[in-house]
C-alpha positions in Angstrom: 0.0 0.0 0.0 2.7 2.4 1.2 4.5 1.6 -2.0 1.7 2.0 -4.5 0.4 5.4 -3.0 4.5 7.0 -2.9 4.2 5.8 -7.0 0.7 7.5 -8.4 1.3 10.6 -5.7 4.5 11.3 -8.1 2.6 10.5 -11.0 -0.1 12.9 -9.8 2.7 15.7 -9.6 3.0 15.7 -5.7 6.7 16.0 -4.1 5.9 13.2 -1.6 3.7 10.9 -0.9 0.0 11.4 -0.1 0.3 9.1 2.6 2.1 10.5 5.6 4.8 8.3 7.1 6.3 7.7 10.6 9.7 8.7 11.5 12.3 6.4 13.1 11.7 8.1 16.5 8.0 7.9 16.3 8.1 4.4 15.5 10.8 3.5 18.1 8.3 5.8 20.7 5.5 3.8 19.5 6.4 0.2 19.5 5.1 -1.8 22.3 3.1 0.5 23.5 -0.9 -0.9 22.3 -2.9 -2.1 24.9 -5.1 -4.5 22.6 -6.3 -4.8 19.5 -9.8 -3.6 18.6 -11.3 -5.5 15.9 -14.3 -4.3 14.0 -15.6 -6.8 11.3 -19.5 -7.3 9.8 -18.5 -8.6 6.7 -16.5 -10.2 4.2 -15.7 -9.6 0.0 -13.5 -10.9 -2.3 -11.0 -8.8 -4.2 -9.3 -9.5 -7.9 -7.1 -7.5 -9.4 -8.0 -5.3 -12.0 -6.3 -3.1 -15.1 -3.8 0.0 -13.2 -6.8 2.9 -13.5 -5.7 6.3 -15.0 -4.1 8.7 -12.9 -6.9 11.4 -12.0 -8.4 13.0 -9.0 -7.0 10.9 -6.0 -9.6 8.5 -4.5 -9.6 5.1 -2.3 -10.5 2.8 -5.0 -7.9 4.1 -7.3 -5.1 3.8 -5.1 -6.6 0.1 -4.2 -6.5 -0.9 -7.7 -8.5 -3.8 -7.6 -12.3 -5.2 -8.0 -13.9 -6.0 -4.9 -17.4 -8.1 -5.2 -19.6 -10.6 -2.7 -21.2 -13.2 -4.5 -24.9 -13.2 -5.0 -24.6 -17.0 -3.6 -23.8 -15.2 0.0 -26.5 -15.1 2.5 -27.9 -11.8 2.5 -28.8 -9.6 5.3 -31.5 -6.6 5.8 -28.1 -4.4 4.9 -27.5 -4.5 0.7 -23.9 -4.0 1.5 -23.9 -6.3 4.4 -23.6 -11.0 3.5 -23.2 -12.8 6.1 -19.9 -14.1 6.4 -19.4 -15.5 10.2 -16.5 -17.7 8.9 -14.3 -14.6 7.8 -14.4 -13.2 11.4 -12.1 -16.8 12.8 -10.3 -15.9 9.2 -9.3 -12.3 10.8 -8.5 -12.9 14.2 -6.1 -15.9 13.1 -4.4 -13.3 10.7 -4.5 -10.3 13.6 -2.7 -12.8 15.9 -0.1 -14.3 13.6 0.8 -11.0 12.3 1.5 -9.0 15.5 2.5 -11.5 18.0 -0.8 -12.6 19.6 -1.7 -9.7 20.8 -4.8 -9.3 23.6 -7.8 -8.9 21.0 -11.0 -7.2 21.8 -14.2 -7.6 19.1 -15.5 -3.9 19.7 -18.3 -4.5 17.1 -19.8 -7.2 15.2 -22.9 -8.1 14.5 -26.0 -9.0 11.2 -29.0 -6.9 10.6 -32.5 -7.7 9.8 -35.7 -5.9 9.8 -36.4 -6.2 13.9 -39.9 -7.4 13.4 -39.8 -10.7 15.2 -38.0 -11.4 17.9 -37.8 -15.1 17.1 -34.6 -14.3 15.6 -33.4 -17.3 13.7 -30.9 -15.4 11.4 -29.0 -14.0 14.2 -29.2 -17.6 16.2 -27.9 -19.1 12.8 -24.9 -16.1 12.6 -23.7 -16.4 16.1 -23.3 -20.1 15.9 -21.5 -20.3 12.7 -19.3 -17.8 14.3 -18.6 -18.9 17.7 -16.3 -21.7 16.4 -14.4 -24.2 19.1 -11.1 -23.4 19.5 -10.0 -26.8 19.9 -10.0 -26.9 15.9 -7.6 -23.8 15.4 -5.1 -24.6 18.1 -5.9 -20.8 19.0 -8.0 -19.6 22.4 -8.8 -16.2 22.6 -10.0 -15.3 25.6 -13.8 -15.6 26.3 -16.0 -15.0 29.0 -19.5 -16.9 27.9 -20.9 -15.8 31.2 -20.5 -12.1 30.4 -21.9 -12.0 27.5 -25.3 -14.7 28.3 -25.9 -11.7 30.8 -25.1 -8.8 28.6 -27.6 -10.4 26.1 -30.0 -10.4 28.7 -30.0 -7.0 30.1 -30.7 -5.7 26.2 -34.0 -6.1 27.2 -34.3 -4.1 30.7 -30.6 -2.2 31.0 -32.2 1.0 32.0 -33.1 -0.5 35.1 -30.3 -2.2 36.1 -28.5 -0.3 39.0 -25.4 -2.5 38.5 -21.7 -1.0 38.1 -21.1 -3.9 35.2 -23.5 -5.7 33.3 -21.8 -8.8 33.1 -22.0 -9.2 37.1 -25.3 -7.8 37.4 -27.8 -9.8 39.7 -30.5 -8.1 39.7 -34.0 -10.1 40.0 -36.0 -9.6 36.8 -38.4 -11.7 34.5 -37.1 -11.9 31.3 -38.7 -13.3 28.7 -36.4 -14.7 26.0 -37.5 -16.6 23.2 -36.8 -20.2 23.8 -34.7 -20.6 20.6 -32.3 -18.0 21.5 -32.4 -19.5 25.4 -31.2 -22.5 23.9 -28.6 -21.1 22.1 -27.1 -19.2 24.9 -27.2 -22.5 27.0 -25.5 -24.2 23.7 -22.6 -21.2 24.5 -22.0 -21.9 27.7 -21.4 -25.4 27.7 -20.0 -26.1 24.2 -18.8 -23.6 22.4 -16.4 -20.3 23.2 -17.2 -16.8 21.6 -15.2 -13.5 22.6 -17.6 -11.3 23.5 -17.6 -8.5 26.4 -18.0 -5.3 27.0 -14.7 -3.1 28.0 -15.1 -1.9 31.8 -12.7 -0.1 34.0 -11.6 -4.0 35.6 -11.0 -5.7 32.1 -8.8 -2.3 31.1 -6.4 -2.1 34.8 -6.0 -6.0 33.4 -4.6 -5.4 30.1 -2.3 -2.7 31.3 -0.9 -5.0 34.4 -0.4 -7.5 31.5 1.1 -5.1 29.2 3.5 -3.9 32.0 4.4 -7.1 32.5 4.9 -8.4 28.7 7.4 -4.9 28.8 9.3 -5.6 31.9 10.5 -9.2 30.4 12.1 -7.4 27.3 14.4 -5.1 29.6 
């Protein structure tokens, strides 16, 4: 990427590159010092190179130079732009980890869309399944608290009157009524299959940095 922008911004008259580019000090200030990596991921597309486009007005999808598509075959979503592609997301974090050392990984959003008028949601039972994969078949475990996230699902349905500090230890008496096909699945979760999901609190963050401060003291 760096490489193709530096060529068209000197075809396109520019003295440098459009891109801006870190200095040695900044990176040397820099590395080691990320807490986690965020991840954001709803979908998946396949890219094919394409002819080199003209040199013009700069825009993303000239400097990407390529042909990106989803295949009408693709289970669609209530988003046009949006397939469902729950097998990419296992795809990504098994690139994310290789690539910078296994770093702590957080899934900040995620998630399908549909048109909300039923909440015997089969689509988003169907997604969450297919994308909650063991981890005994990767070799990799990212770190997963099923618990947290049976109770976060939950409290989507009363959270205004929960008086708790964090959802995910909230233990407040309320009636709930969840469909019994998404109970089921959440029971499925706990005692089967692992899926990273949480929210970030104050507890979760003074964990990363004490592991962070750790991972930095054994490099001295």
């Amino acid at each position: 990427m760096k490489t193709r922008i530096a060529q068209r911004s000197a075809q396109e008259g520019y003295n440098t590159s459009r891109l801006p580019a870190f200095t040695s000090r900044e990176k040397a200030y820099l590395r080691g010092t990320y807490d986690y990596f965020g991840v954001n991921m709803y979908t998946a597309s396949i890219i094919k190179a394409s002819a080199e486009p003209p040199i013009g007005h700069p825009s993303f999808d000239l400097d990407a130079g390529n042909t990106e598509y989803q295949p009408s075959t693709w289970d669609s979503s209530y988003s046009s732009w949006l397939k469902i592609t729950p097998w990419a997301m296992r795809k990504l974090l098994n690139w994310v980890s290789d690539t910078y050392n296994q770093p702590d990984i957080i899934i900040t959003e995620n998630g399908v869309s549909d048109s909300g008028a039923s909440l015997d949601d089969q689509i988003r039972v169907n997604f969450y399944r297919s994308l909650s994969l063991p981890s005994n078949k990767t070799g990799k475990n990212f770190e997963i608290k099923l618990d947290c996230f049976k109770k976060n699902a939950e409290l989507l349905m009363d959270v205004a009157a929960c008086k708790c500090k964090l959802h995910c230890k909230c233990k407040c008496a309320k009636d709930r009524k969840v469909p019994e096909i998404e109970k089921a699945f959440l029971l499925d979760q706990r005692t089967v299959r692992q899926m990273g999901m949480d929210r970030i609190d104050s507890e979760t963050t003074k964990q990363l940095q004490n592991k962070n401060l750790r991972k930095q003291k054994s490099l001295l």
